[in-house]
N, C-alpha and C positions, 0 to 999 in steps of 0.2 A: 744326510751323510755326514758323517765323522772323521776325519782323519788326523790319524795318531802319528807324529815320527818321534821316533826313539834311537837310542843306540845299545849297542848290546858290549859283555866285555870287553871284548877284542876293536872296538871302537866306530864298530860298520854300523850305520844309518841303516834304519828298518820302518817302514812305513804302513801303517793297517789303517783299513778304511771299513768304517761299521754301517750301515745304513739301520737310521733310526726313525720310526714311526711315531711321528708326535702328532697328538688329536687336539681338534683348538675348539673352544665350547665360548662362545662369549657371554653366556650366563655366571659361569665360574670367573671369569677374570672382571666381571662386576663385583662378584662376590670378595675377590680378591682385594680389592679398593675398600670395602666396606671395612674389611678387614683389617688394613692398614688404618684404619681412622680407627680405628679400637683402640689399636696397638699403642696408637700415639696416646691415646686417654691413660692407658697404661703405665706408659712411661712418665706421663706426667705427674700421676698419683707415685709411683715410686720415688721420684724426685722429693715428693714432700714428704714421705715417708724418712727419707734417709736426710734428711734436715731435722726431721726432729730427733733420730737415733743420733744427732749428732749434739742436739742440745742439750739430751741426758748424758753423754757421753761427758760432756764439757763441765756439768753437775756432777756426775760422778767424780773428775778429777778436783772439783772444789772441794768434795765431800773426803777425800783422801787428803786433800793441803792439811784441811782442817785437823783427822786424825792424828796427822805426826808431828802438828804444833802442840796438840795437846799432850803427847810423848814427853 
């Protein structure tokens, strides 16, 4: 069960109650865990990814120094 309170314009407190069916499988929430260990593999390769978008980044602004001394 759910229960919502709200107010509406006029400033009066309203209360709804939902009754929800949730199904519980403990195969999927193994899976779930598996999952999060991915995730985190994930996140770690994009971390090195955007280290090195950062090194050409830092090249590219040398590679521009350079241009407008030569100006």
């Amino acid at each position: 069960m759910v229960t919502i309170r709200s107010a509406d314009a006029n400033g009066e407190s309203k209360v709804q109650t939902i009754k929800v069916d949730v199904e519980e499988e403990k195969e999927s929430s193994n899976n779930d865990n598996d999952n999060d260990d991915d995730n985190d593999n994930k996140d770690n390769s994009d971390d090195n990814d955007n280290s090195a978008n950062e090194t050409s980044d830092s090249d590219n602004n040398n590679n521009n120094e350079e241009k407008e001394k030569d100006r």
